[in-house]
Each structure stands twice: as C-alpha cells, then as structure tokens.
C-alpha positions as a Markdown table, in Angstrom:
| # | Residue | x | y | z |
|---|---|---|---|---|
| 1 | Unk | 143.7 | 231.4 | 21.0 |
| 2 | Unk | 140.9 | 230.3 | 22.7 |
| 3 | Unk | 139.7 | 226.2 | 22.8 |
| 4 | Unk | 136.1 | 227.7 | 20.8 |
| 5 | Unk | 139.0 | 229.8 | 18.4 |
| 6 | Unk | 140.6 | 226.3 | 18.0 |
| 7 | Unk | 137.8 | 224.1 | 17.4 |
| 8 | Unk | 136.7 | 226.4 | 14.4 |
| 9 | Unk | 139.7 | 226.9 | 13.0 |
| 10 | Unk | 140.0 | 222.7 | 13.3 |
| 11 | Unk | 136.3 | 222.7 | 11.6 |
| 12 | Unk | 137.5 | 225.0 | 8.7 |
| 13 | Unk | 140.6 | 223.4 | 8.1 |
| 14 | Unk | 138.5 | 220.2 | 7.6 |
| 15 | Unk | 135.9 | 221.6 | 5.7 |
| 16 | Unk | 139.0 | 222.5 | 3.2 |
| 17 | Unk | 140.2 | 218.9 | 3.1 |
| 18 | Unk | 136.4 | 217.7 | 2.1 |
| 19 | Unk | 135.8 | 220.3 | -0.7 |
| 20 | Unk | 138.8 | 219.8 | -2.2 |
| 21 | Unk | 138.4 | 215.7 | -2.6 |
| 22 | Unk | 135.2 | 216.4 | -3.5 |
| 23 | Unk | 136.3 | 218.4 | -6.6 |
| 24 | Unk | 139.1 | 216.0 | -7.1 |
| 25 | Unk | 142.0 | 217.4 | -5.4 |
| 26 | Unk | 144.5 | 216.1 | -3.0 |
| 27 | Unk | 145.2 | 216.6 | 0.6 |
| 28 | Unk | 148.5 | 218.4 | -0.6 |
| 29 | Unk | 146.2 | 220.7 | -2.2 |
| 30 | Unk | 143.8 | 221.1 | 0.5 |
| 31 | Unk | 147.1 | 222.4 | 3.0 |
| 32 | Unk | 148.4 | 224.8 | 0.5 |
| 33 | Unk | 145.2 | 226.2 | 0.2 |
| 34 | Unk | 144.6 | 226.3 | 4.2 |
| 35 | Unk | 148.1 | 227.8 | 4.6 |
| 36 | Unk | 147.4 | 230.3 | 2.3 |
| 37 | Unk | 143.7 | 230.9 | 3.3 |
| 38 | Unk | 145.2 | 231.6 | 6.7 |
| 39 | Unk | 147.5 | 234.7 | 5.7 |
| 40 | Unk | 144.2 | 236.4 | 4.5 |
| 41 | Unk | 141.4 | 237.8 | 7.0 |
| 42 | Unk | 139.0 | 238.5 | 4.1 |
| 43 | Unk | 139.1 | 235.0 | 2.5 |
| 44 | Unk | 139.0 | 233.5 | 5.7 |
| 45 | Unk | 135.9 | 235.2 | 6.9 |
| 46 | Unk | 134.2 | 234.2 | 3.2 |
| 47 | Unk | 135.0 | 231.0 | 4.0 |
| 48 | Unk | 134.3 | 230.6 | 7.6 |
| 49 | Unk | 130.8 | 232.1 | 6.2 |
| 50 | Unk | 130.0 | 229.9 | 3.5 |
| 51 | Unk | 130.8 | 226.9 | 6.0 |
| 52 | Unk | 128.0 | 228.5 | 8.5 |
| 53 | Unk | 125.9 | 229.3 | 5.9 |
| 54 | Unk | 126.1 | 227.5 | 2.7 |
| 55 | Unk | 125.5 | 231.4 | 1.1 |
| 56 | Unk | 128.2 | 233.9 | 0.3 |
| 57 | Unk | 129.5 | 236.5 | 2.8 |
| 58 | Unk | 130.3 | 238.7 | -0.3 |
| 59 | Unk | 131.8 | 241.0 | 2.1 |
| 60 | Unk | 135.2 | 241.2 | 1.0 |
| 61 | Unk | 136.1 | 243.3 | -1.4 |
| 62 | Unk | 140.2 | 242.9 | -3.7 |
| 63 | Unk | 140.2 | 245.6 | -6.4 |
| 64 | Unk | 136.6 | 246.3 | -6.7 |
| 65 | Unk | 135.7 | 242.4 | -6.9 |
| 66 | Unk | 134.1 | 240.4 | -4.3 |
| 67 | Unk | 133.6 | 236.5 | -4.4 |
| 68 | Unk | 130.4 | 236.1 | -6.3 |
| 69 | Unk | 131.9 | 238.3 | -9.1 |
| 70 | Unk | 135.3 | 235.6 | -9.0 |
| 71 | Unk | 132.6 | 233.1 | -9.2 |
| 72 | Unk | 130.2 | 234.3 | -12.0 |
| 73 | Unk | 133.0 | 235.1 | -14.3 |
| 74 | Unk | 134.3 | 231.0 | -14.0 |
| 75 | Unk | 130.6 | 229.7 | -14.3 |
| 76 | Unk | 130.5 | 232.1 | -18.0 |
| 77 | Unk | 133.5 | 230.2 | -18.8 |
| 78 | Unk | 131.6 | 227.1 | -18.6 |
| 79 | Unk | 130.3 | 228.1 | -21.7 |
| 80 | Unk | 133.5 | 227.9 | -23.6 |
| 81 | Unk | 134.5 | 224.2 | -22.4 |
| 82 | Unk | 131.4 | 222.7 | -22.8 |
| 83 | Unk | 133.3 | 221.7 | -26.3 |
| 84 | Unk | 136.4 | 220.6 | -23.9 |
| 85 | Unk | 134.8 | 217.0 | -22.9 |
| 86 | Unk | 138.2 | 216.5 | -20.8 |
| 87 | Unk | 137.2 | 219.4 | -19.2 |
| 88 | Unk | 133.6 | 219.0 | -18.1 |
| 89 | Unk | 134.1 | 217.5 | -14.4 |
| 90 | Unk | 136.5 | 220.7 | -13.8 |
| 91 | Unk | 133.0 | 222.5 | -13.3 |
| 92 | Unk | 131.9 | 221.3 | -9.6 |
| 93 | Unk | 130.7 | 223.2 | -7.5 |
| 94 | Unk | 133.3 | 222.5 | -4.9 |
| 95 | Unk | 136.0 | 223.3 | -7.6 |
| 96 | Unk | 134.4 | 226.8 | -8.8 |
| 97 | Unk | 134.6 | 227.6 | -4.8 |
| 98 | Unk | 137.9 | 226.6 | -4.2 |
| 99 | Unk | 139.3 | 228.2 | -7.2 |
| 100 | Unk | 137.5 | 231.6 | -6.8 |
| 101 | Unk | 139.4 | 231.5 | -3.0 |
| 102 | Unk | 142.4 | 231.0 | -4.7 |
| 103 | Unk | 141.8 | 233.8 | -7.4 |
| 104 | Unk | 141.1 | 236.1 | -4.3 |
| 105 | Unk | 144.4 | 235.1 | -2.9 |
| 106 | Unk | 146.3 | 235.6 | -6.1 |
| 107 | Unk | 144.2 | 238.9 | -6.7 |
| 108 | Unk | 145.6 | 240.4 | -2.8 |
| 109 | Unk | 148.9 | 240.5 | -4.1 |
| 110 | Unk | 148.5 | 241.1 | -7.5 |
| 111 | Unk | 144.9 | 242.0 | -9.0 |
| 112 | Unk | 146.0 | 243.5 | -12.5 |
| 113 | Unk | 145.8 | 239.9 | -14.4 |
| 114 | Unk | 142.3 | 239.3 | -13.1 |
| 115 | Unk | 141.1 | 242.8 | -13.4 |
| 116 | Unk | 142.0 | 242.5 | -17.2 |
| 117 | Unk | 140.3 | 238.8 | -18.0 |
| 118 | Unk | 136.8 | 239.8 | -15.8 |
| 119 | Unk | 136.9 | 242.9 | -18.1 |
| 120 | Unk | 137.3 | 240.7 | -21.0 |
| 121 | Unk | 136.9 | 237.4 | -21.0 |
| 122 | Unk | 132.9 | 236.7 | -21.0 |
| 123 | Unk | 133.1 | 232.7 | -21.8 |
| 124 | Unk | 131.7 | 234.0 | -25.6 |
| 125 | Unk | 133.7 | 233.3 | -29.0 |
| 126 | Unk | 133.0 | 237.1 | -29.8 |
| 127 | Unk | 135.2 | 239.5 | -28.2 |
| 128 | Unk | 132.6 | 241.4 | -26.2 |
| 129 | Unk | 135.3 | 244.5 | -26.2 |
| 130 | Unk | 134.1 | 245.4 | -29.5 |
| 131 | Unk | 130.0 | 245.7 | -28.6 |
C-alpha cells in the first residue's frame, strides 16, 4: 500500500469516528463499523465518495438496492416515529448514513430481510400491500 493509499484510508477511518459522534455513537462503534466497511469494496467506494463529495456514489448495487434506496426507505420511516419523542434525535443525518452503510453490509451477506421491509414497510399506518 502506497503512503497516498495510507493517508486516505487514515482520512476515511477518521471521517467514520466524526460521523458516528456526531450521531451519537461511540468510538467502539465507529471501529466495528470501519472493520466491517473494510471487508466490502462497494461500501467503501460509497463512502470514500461521499467523503470527496458530500453526494452519493450510488454506484453499488446489493440485491437490486443501491444506497439512496437504503436511505429513502429510513427517512419514510421518519414518518412513523415522529409519535416516538424518544426517538426523534435517531433521525440525523449522520445516523441515517451510517445505518444505510450498515444495512448494505448486513444486505452482502444476507439481503432477503431487507428485500422484504423496502417492499413493505413505507413509514405509513396503512399496509400499502393492499393498494
């Protein structure tokens, strides 16, 4: 690995730490998520893009989903705590990105579970399967 190789993987791993005390998460956190990150080329490359950007890669692809689908399924959820008080700071920004990189992770090795709520889980108190 070159010194430029290690300076951006230093930079990502860093820009992990920050999002995730920014949404309220420890640094114990932060590690498992690097560690994990780092097993996946796809997640890294949507993160190592939304670090360079601020704007999603959208580029990788787990059973048909990419990130910004992850992401607009958990901001229609929003929807359905907004009755949760407890639950209203769970809605960062840095949280919703952090926890759509996880999803992806969780949806490499097994995307069936996610699959199913995206299809039906819309954030409404109707059951949109019957429409």
């Amino acid at each position: 690995m070159t010194e430029e190789q290690k300076r951006a993987f230093e930079a990502l791993h860093n820009f992990i730490i920050n999002l995730s005390g920014k949404a309220g998460k420890d640094e114990a956190y932060a590690e498992n998520l690097w560690k994990d990150i780092l097993t996946s080329e796809g997640v890294l490359k949507e993160l190592a893009y939304y670090h360079d950007t601020g704007n999603f890669w959208d580029g990788y692809e787990v059973a048909g989903f990419h990130l910004t689908d992850i992401l607009v399924w958990q901001v229609d959820h929003f929807k359905a705590y907004m009755d949760r008080r407890e639950e209203m700071n769970r809605y960062k920004t840095e949280r919703l990105f952090l926890e759509s990189l996880e999803i992806m992770l969780k949806m490499e090795k097994d995307p069936e579970p996610y699959k199913k709520k995206m299809r039906d889980e819309s954030g409404t108190d109707f059951d949109q399967r019957v429409l």
